[in-house]
NUPAFI-998469 format. One record per residue (C-alpha): x, y, z; residue in three letters; chain. Coordinates in steps of 0.02 Angstrom, whole numbers, plus 50000, padded with zeros to 5 digits. Layout:
N
- X; Y; Z; ALA; A
...
This chain:
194
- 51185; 59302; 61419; UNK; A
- 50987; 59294; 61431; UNK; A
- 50932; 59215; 61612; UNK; A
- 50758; 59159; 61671; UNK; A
- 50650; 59047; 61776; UNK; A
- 50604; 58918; 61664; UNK; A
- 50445; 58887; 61772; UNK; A
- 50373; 59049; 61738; UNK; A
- 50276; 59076; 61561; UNK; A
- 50308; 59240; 61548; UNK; A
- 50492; 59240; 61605; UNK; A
- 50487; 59099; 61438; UNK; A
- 50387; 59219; 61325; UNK; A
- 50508; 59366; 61360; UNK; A
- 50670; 59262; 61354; UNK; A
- 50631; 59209; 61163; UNK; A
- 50560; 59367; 61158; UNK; A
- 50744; 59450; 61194; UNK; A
- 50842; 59321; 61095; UNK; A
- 50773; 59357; 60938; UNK; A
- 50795; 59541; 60971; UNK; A
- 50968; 59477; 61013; UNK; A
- 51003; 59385; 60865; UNK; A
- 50909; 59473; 60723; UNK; A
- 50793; 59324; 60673; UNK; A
- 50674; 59212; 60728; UNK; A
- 50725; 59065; 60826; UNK; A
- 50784; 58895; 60716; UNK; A
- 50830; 58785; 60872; UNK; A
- 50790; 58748; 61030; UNK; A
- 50919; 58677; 61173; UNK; A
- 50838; 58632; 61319; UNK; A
- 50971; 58602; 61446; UNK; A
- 50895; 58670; 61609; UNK; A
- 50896; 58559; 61751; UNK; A
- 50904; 58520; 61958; UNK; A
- 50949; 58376; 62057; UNK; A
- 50929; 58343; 62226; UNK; A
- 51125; 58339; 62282; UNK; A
- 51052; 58260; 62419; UNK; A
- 51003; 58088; 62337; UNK; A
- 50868; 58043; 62450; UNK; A
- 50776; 57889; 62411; UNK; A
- 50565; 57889; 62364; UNK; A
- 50530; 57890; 62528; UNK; A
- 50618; 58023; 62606; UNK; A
- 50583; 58154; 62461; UNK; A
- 50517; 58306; 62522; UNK; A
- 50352; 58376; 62426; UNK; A
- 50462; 58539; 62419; UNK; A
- 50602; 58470; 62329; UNK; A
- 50516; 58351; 62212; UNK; A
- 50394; 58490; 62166; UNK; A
- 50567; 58601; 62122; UNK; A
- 50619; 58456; 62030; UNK; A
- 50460; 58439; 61917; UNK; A
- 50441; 58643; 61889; UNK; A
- 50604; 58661; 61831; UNK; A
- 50640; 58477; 61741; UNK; A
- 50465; 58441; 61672; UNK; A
- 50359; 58602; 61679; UNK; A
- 50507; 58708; 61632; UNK; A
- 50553; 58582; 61454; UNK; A
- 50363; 58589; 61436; UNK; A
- 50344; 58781; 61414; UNK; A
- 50521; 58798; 61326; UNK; A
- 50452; 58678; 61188; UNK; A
- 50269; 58763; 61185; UNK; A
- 50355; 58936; 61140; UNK; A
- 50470; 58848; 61036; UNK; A
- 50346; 58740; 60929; UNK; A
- 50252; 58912; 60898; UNK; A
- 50375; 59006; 60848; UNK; A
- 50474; 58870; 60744; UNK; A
- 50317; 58832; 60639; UNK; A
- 50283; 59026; 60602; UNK; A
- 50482; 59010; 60530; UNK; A
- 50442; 58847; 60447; UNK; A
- 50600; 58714; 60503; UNK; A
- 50696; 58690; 60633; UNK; A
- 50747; 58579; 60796; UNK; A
- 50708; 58561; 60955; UNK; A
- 50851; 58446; 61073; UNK; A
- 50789; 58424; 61233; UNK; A
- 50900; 58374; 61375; UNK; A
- 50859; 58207; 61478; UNK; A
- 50956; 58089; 61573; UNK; A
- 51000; 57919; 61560; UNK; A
- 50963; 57875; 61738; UNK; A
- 50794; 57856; 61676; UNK; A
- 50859; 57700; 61595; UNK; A
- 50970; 57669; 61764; UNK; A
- 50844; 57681; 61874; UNK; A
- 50971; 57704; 62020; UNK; A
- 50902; 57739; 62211; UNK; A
- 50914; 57937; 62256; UNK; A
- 50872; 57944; 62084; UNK; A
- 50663; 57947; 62079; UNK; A
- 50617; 58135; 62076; UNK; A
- 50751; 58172; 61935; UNK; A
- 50722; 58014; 61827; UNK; A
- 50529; 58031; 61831; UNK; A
- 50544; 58226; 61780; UNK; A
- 50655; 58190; 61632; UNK; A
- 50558; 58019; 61590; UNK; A
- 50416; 58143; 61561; UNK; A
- 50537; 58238; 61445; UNK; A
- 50568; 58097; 61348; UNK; A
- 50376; 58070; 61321; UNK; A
- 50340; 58243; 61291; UNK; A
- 50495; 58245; 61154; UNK; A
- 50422; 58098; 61047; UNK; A
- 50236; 58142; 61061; UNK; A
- 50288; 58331; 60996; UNK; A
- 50416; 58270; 60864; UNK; A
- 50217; 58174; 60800; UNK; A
- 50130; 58330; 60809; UNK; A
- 50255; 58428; 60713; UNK; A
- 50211; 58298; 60556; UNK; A
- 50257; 58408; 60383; UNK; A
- 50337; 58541; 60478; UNK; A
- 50497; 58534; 60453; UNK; A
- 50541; 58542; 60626; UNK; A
- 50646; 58401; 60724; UNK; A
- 50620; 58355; 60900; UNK; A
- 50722; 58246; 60978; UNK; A
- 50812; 58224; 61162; UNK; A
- 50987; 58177; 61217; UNK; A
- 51014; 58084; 61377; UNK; A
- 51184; 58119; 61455; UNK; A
- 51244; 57983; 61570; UNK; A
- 51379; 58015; 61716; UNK; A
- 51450; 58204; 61643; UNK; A
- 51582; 58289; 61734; UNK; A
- 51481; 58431; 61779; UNK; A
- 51457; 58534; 61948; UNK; A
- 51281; 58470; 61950; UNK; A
- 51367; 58284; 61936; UNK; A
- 51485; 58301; 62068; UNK; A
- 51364; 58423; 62202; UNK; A
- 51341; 58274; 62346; UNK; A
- 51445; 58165; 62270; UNK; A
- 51597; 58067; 62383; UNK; A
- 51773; 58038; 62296; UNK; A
- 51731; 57853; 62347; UNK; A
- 51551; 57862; 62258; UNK; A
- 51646; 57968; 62102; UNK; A
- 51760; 57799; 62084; UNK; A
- 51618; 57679; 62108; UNK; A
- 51522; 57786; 61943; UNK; A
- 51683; 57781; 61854; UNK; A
- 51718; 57598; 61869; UNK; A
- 51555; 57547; 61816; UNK; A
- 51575; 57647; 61654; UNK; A
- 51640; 57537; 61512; UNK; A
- 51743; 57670; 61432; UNK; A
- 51820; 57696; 61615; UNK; A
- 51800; 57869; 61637; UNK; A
- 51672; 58003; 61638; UNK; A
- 51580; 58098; 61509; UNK; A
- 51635; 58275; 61471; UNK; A
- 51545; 58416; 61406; UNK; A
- 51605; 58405; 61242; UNK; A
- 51529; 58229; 61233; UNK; A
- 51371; 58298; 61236; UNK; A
- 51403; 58465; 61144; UNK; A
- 51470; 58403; 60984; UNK; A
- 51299; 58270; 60990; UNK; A
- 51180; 58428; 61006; UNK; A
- 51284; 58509; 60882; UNK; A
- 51234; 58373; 60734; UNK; A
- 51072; 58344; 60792; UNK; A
- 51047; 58533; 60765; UNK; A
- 51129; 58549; 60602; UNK; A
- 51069; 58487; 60418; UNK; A
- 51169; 58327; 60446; UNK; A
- 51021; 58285; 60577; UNK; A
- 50882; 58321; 60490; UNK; A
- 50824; 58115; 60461; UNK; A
- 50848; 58091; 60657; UNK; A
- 50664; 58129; 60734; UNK; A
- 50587; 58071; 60900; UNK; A
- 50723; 57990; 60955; UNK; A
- 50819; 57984; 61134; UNK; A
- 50997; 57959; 61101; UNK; A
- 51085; 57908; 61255; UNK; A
- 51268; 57969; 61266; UNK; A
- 51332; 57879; 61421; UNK; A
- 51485; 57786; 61366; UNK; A
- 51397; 57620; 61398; UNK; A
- 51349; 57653; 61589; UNK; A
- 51193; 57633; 61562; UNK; A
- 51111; 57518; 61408; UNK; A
- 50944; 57488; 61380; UNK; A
Protein backbone atom coordinates (compact mmCIF):
# COMPACT_ATOMS: atom_id res chain seq x y z
CA UNK A 1 0.00 0.00 0.00
CA UNK A 2 1.38 3.51 -1.27
CA UNK A 3 0.62 6.39 1.55
CA UNK A 4 1.00 10.20 1.28
CA UNK A 5 -0.07 13.65 2.24
CA UNK A 6 -2.27 14.58 -0.36
CA UNK A 7 -1.47 18.33 0.41
CA UNK A 8 2.03 18.06 -0.52
CA UNK A 9 2.98 18.18 -4.47
CA UNK A 10 5.73 16.29 -4.23
CA UNK A 11 4.42 13.60 -1.81
CA UNK A 12 1.60 13.51 -5.15
CA UNK A 13 4.40 13.45 -7.81
CA UNK A 14 6.25 10.54 -6.02
CA UNK A 15 3.09 8.55 -5.10
CA UNK A 16 2.12 8.21 -8.99
CA UNK A 17 5.54 8.16 -9.37
CA UNK A 18 5.73 4.69 -7.22
CA UNK A 19 2.46 3.27 -8.52
CA UNK A 20 3.40 3.00 -11.89
CA UNK A 21 6.68 1.47 -10.83
CA UNK A 22 4.25 -0.67 -8.86
CA UNK A 23 2.06 -1.65 -11.48
CA UNK A 24 4.18 -1.79 -14.69
CA UNK A 25 2.24 0.94 -16.69
CA UNK A 26 1.16 4.23 -16.73
CA UNK A 27 -1.78 5.21 -14.76
CA UNK A 28 -5.54 4.68 -16.62
CA UNK A 29 -7.67 5.90 -13.55
CA UNK A 30 -7.80 8.03 -10.97
CA UNK A 31 -9.88 7.46 -7.48
CA UNK A 32 -9.86 10.25 -5.45
CA UNK A 33 -11.23 9.18 -2.15
CA UNK A 34 -9.13 11.15 0.40
CA UNK A 35 -10.98 13.02 2.88
CA UNK A 36 -11.44 14.73 6.70
CA UNK A 37 -14.27 15.79 8.66
CA UNK A 38 -14.47 17.64 11.58
CA UNK A 39 -15.95 14.76 14.08
CA UNK A 40 -16.64 17.62 15.95
CA UNK A 41 -19.56 19.16 13.80
CA UNK A 42 -19.18 22.62 14.82
CA UNK A 43 -21.37 25.06 13.19
CA UNK A 44 -19.85 28.28 10.74
CA UNK A 45 -19.31 30.09 13.52
CA UNK A 46 -17.41 28.16 15.83
CA UNK A 47 -14.95 26.68 13.08
CA UNK A 48 -11.55 27.10 13.94
CA UNK A 49 -9.16 28.64 11.05
CA UNK A 50 -6.99 25.49 11.98
CA UNK A 51 -9.48 22.97 11.26
CA UNK A 52 -11.20 24.46 8.27
CA UNK A 53 -7.78 25.12 6.72
CA UNK A 54 -7.12 21.03 7.36
CA UNK A 55 -10.33 20.58 5.82
CA UNK A 56 -9.62 22.56 2.53
CA UNK A 57 -5.75 21.12 2.17
CA UNK A 58 -6.75 17.78 2.34
CA UNK A 59 -10.55 17.90 0.66
CA UNK A 60 -9.99 20.63 -1.96
CA UNK A 61 -6.21 21.26 -2.38
CA UNK A 62 -5.45 17.60 -1.99
CA UNK A 63 -8.39 16.46 -5.13
CA UNK A 64 -6.85 19.49 -6.88
CA UNK A 65 -3.21 18.18 -7.14
CA UNK A 66 -4.37 14.40 -7.42
CA UNK A 67 -6.28 15.46 -10.66
CA UNK A 68 -3.32 17.89 -11.96
CA UNK A 69 -0.86 14.79 -11.89
CA UNK A 70 -3.51 12.74 -13.09
CA UNK A 71 -4.73 14.87 -16.16
CA UNK A 72 -0.88 14.92 -17.16
CA UNK A 73 -0.18 11.75 -17.03
CA UNK A 74 -3.60 10.32 -18.43
CA UNK A 75 -3.26 12.50 -21.60
CA UNK A 76 0.52 11.31 -22.25
CA UNK A 77 -1.41 7.54 -22.11
CA UNK A 78 -4.24 8.85 -24.21
CA UNK A 79 -7.80 7.61 -22.19
CA UNK A 80 -8.78 7.12 -19.11
CA UNK A 81 -10.95 8.31 -15.87
CA UNK A 82 -10.74 10.28 -13.26
CA UNK A 83 -13.76 9.62 -10.18
CA UNK A 84 -13.45 12.03 -7.71
CA UNK A 85 -15.01 11.57 -4.33
CA UNK A 86 -17.60 14.31 -2.98
CA UNK A 87 -20.37 14.27 -0.69
CA UNK A 88 -23.86 14.73 -0.85
CA UNK A 89 -24.11 17.00 2.10
CA UNK A 90 -23.27 19.56 -0.34
CA UNK A 91 -26.76 19.04 -1.59
CA UNK A 92 -27.91 18.64 2.33
CA UNK A 93 -26.56 21.51 3.43
CA UNK A 94 -26.88 20.25 7.11
CA UNK A 95 -25.42 22.58 10.20
CA UNK A 96 -21.79 21.21 11.41
CA UNK A 97 -21.61 20.58 7.93
CA UNK A 98 -19.97 24.06 6.28
CA UNK A 99 -16.16 23.40 6.17
CA UNK A 100 -16.72 19.80 4.61
CA UNK A 101 -19.57 20.69 2.16
CA UNK A 102 -17.80 23.86 0.84
CA UNK A 103 -14.39 21.74 0.29
CA UNK A 104 -16.13 19.04 -1.68
CA UNK A 105 -18.61 21.67 -3.43
CA UNK A 106 -15.29 22.91 -4.84
CA UNK A 107 -14.63 19.28 -5.93
CA UNK A 108 -17.61 19.11 -7.73
CA UNK A 109 -16.69 22.36 -9.69
CA UNK A 110 -13.29 21.43 -10.26
CA UNK A 111 -14.63 17.77 -11.63
CA UNK A 112 -16.95 19.35 -14.37
CA UNK A 113 -14.71 22.26 -15.42
CA UNK A 114 -11.72 19.47 -15.97
CA UNK A 115 -14.03 16.77 -17.54
CA UNK A 116 -14.39 20.40 -20.35
CA UNK A 117 -10.82 20.76 -20.61
CA UNK A 118 -10.12 17.18 -21.31
CA UNK A 119 -12.43 17.74 -24.72
CA UNK A 120 -11.01 14.85 -27.43
CA UNK A 121 -9.02 13.18 -24.86
CA UNK A 122 -10.42 10.34 -24.16
CA UNK A 123 -10.33 10.83 -20.61
CA UNK A 124 -13.58 10.85 -18.23
CA UNK A 125 -13.97 12.93 -15.24
CA UNK A 126 -16.61 12.63 -13.20
CA UNK A 127 -17.42 12.64 -9.16
CA UNK A 128 -19.54 10.43 -6.91
CA UNK A 129 -21.21 11.88 -3.90
CA UNK A 130 -21.74 9.30 -1.14
CA UNK A 131 -24.51 10.17 1.24
CA UNK A 132 -24.73 8.74 4.98
CA UNK A 133 -21.90 5.55 4.44
CA UNK A 134 -21.20 3.33 7.24
CA UNK A 135 -17.74 4.29 7.55
CA UNK A 136 -15.40 5.18 10.66
CA UNK A 137 -15.24 8.65 9.27
CA UNK A 138 -19.34 8.52 9.37
CA UNK A 139 -19.72 7.36 12.73
CA UNK A 140 -16.34 9.48 14.50
CA UNK A 141 -18.69 12.07 16.77
CA UNK A 142 -21.61 10.58 15.96
CA UNK A 143 -24.40 9.60 19.03
CA UNK A 144 -26.40 6.18 18.69
CA UNK A 145 -29.40 8.69 19.04
CA UNK A 146 -28.02 11.01 16.08
CA UNK A 147 -27.04 7.43 14.05
CA UNK A 148 -31.03 6.65 14.31
CA UNK A 149 -32.14 10.14 13.51
CA UNK A 150 -29.69 9.73 9.91
CA UNK A 151 -31.14 6.38 9.46
CA UNK A 152 -34.77 7.30 9.72
CA UNK A 153 -34.55 10.05 7.44
CA UNK A 154 -33.09 7.76 4.75
CA UNK A 155 -35.84 6.44 2.43
CA UNK A 156 -34.31 3.09 1.92
CA UNK A 157 -34.12 2.94 5.92
CA UNK A 158 -30.75 2.13 6.44
CA UNK A 159 -27.30 3.27 5.70
CA UNK A 160 -25.05 3.16 2.78
CA UNK A 161 -22.26 0.60 2.76
CA UNK A 162 -19.09 0.57 1.09
CA UNK A 163 -20.01 -1.60 -1.51
CA UNK A 164 -22.67 0.97 -2.52
CA UNK A 165 -20.21 3.15 -3.53
CA UNK A 166 -17.51 0.66 -4.74
CA UNK A 167 -19.41 -1.20 -7.29
CA UNK A 168 -20.56 2.76 -8.66
CA UNK A 169 -16.71 3.69 -9.01
CA UNK A 170 -16.20 0.37 -10.41
CA UNK A 171 -18.56 1.17 -13.72
CA UNK A 172 -17.77 4.57 -13.89
CA UNK A 173 -14.14 3.35 -14.30
CA UNK A 174 -14.72 0.63 -16.69
CA UNK A 175 -15.68 0.75 -20.63
CA UNK A 176 -19.35 0.48 -19.60
CA UNK A 177 -18.79 4.29 -18.33
CA UNK A 178 -17.21 5.72 -20.92
CA UNK A 179 -20.61 8.04 -22.21
CA UNK A 180 -20.93 9.28 -18.44
CA UNK A 181 -18.72 12.68 -18.33
CA UNK A 182 -18.95 15.66 -15.90
CA UNK A 183 -21.38 14.39 -14.00
CA UNK A 184 -21.93 14.14 -9.98
CA UNK A 185 -23.80 11.07 -9.31
CA UNK A 186 -25.19 11.10 -5.89
CA UNK A 187 -25.43 7.62 -4.24
CA UNK A 188 -27.35 8.37 -1.02
CA UNK A 189 -30.30 6.08 -1.04
CA UNK A 190 -32.64 9.08 -1.34
CA UNK A 191 -31.37 11.05 1.87
CA UNK A 192 -30.59 13.65 0.19
CA UNK A 193 -32.34 14.78 -3.44
CA UNK A 194 -31.66 17.61 -5.25
Amino acid sequence: MLRADVSDPDQIKLLFDKAEQEFGSGIHILVNCAGVLDPKYPSLGNTTVEDWDTTFNVNTKGSFLCCREAVNRLKRGGGGRIIMISTSMVGGLLPGYASYAASKAAVETMTKIVAKELKGSGITANCVAPGPIATEMFFAGKTEETINRIVGACPLGRLGEPKDITQLVGFLASDAGEWINGQVIRANGGFVIV
